[in-house]
Backbone as CSV, one residue per row, in Angstrom:
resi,resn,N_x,N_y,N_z,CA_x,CA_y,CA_z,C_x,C_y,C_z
1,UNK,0.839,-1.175,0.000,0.000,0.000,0.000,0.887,1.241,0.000
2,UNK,0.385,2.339,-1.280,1.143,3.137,-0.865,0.869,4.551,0.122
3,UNK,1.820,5.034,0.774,2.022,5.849,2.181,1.491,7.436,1.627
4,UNK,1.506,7.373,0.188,1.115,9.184,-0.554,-0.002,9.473,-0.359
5,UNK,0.379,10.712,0.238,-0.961,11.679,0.156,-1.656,12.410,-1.274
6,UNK,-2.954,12.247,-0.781,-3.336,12.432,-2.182,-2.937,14.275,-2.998
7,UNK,-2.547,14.966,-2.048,-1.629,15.416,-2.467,-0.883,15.318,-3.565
8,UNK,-0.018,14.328,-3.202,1.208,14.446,-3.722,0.637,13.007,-4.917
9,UNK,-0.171,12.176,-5.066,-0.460,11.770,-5.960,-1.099,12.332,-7.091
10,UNK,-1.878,13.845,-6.796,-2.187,14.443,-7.532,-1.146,15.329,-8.348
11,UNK,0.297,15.409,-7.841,1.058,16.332,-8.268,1.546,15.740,-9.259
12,UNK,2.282,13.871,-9.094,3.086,13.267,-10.094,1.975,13.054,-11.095
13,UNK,0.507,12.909,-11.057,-0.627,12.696,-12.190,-0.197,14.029,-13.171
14,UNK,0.221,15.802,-12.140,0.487,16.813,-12.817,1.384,16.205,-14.174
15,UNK,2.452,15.655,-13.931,3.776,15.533,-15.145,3.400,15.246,-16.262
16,UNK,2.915,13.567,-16.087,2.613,13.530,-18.025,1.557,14.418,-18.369
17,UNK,0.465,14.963,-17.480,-0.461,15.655,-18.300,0.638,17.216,-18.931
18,UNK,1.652,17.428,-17.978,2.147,18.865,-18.384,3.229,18.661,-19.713
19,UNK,4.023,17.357,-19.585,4.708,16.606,-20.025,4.034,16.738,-21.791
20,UNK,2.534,16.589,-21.791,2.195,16.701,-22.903,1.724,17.483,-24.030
21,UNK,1.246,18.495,-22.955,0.609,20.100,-23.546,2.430,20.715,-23.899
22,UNK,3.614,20.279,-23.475,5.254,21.278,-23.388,5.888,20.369,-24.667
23,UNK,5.586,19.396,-24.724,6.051,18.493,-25.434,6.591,18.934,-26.985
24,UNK,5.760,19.578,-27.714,5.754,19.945,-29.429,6.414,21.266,-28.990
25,UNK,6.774,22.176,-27.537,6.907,23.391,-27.468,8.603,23.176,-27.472
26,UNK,8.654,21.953,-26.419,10.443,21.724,-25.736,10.855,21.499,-26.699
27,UNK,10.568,20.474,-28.124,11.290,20.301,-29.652,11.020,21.033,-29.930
28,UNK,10.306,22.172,-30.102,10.524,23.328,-30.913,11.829,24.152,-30.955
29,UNK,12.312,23.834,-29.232,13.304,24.797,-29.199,14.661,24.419,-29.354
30,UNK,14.694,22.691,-29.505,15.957,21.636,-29.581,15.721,21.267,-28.325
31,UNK,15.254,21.038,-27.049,15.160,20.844,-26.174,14.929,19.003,-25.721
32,UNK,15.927,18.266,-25.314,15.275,16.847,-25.314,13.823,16.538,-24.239
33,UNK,13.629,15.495,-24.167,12.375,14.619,-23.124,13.119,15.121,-21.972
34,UNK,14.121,14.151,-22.061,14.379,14.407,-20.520,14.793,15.734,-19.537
35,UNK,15.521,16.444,-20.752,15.668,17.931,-19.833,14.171,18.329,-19.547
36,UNK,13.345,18.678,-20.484,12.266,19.042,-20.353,11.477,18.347,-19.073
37,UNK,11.091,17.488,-18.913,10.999,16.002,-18.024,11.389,17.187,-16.468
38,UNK,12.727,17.010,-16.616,13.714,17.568,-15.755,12.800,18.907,-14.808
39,UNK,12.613,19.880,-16.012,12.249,21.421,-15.480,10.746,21.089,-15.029
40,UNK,10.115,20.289,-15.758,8.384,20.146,-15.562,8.269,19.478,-13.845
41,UNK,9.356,18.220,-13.189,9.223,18.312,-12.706,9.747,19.336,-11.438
42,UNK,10.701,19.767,-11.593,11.000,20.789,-10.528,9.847,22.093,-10.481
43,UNK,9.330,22.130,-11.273,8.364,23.013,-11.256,7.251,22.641,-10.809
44,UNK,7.046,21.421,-11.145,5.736,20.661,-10.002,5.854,20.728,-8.777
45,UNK,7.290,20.108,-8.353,7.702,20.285,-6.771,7.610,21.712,-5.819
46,UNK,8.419,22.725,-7.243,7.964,24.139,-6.371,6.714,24.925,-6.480
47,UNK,5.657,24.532,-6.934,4.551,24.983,-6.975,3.251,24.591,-6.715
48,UNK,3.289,23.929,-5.681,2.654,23.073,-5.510,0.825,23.621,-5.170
49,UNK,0.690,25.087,-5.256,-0.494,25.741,-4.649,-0.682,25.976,-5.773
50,UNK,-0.600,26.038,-6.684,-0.401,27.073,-8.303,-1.504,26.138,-9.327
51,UNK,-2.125,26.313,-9.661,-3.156,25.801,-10.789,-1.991,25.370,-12.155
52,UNK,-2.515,23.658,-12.480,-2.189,23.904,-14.094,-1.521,24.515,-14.494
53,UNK,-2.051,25.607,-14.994,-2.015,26.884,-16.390,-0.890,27.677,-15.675
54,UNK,-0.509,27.865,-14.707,0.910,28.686,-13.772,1.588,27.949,-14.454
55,UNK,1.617,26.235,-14.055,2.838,25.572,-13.932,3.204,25.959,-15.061
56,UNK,2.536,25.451,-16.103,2.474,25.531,-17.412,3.101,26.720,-18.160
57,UNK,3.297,27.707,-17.753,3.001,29.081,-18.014,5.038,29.371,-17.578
58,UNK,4.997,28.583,-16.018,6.462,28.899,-15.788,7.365,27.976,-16.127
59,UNK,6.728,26.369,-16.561,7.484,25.841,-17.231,8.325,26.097,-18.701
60,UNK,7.143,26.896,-19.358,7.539,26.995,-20.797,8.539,28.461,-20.499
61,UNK,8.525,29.264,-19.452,9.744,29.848,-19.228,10.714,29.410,-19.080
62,UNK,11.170,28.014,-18.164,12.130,27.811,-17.993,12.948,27.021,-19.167
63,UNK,12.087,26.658,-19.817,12.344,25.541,-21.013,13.155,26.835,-21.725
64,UNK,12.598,28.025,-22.245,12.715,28.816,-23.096,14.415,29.020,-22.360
65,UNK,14.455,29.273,-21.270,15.991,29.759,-20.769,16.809,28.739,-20.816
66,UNK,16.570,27.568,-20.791,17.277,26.482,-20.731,17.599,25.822,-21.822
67,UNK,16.524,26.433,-23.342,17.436,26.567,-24.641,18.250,27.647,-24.775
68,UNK,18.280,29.050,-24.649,18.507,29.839,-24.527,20.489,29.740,-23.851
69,UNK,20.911,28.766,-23.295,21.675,28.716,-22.246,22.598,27.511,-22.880
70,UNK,21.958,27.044,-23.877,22.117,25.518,-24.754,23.293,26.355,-25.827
Protein backbone atom coordinates (compact mmCIF):
# COMPACT_ATOMS: atom_id res chain seq x y z
CA UNK A 1 0.00 0.00 0.00
CA UNK A 2 1.14 3.14 -0.86
CA UNK A 3 2.02 5.85 2.18
CA UNK A 4 1.12 9.18 -0.55
CA UNK A 5 -0.96 11.68 0.16
CA UNK A 6 -3.34 12.43 -2.18
CA UNK A 7 -1.63 15.42 -2.47
CA UNK A 8 1.21 14.45 -3.72
CA UNK A 9 -0.46 11.77 -5.96
CA UNK A 10 -2.19 14.44 -7.53
CA UNK A 11 1.06 16.33 -8.27
CA UNK A 12 3.09 13.27 -10.09
CA UNK A 13 -0.63 12.70 -12.19
CA UNK A 14 0.49 16.81 -12.82
CA UNK A 15 3.78 15.53 -15.14
CA UNK A 16 2.61 13.53 -18.02
CA UNK A 17 -0.46 15.65 -18.30
CA UNK A 18 2.15 18.86 -18.38
CA UNK A 19 4.71 16.61 -20.03
CA UNK A 20 2.20 16.70 -22.90
CA UNK A 21 0.61 20.10 -23.55
CA UNK A 22 5.25 21.28 -23.39
CA UNK A 23 6.05 18.49 -25.43
CA UNK A 24 5.75 19.94 -29.43
CA UNK A 25 6.91 23.39 -27.47
CA UNK A 26 10.44 21.72 -25.74
CA UNK A 27 11.29 20.30 -29.65
CA UNK A 28 10.52 23.33 -30.91
CA UNK A 29 13.30 24.80 -29.20
CA UNK A 30 15.96 21.64 -29.58
CA UNK A 31 15.16 20.84 -26.17
CA UNK A 32 15.27 16.85 -25.31
CA UNK A 33 12.37 14.62 -23.12
CA UNK A 34 14.38 14.41 -20.52
CA UNK A 35 15.67 17.93 -19.83
CA UNK A 36 12.27 19.04 -20.35
CA UNK A 37 11.00 16.00 -18.02
CA UNK A 38 13.71 17.57 -15.75
CA UNK A 39 12.25 21.42 -15.48
CA UNK A 40 8.38 20.15 -15.56
CA UNK A 41 9.22 18.31 -12.71
CA UNK A 42 11.00 20.79 -10.53
CA UNK A 43 8.36 23.01 -11.26
CA UNK A 44 5.74 20.66 -10.00
CA UNK A 45 7.70 20.29 -6.77
CA UNK A 46 7.96 24.14 -6.37
CA UNK A 47 4.55 24.98 -6.98
CA UNK A 48 2.65 23.07 -5.51
CA UNK A 49 -0.49 25.74 -4.65
CA UNK A 50 -0.40 27.07 -8.30
CA UNK A 51 -3.16 25.80 -10.79
CA UNK A 52 -2.19 23.90 -14.09
CA UNK A 53 -2.02 26.88 -16.39
CA UNK A 54 0.91 28.69 -13.77
CA UNK A 55 2.84 25.57 -13.93
CA UNK A 56 2.47 25.53 -17.41
CA UNK A 57 3.00 29.08 -18.01
CA UNK A 58 6.46 28.90 -15.79
CA UNK A 59 7.48 25.84 -17.23
CA UNK A 60 7.54 27.00 -20.80
CA UNK A 61 9.74 29.85 -19.23
CA UNK A 62 12.13 27.81 -17.99
CA UNK A 63 12.34 25.54 -21.01
CA UNK A 64 12.71 28.82 -23.10
CA UNK A 65 15.99 29.76 -20.77
CA UNK A 66 17.28 26.48 -20.73
CA UNK A 67 17.44 26.57 -24.64
CA UNK A 68 18.51 29.84 -24.53
CA UNK A 69 21.68 28.72 -22.25
CA UNK A 70 22.12 25.52 -24.75
Amino acid sequence: MSAETPEAQREWATIPYMMRRLDGFARGLGLDEATARRIVEQVVADMPLHTDDERVEWARNWLLAAASAE
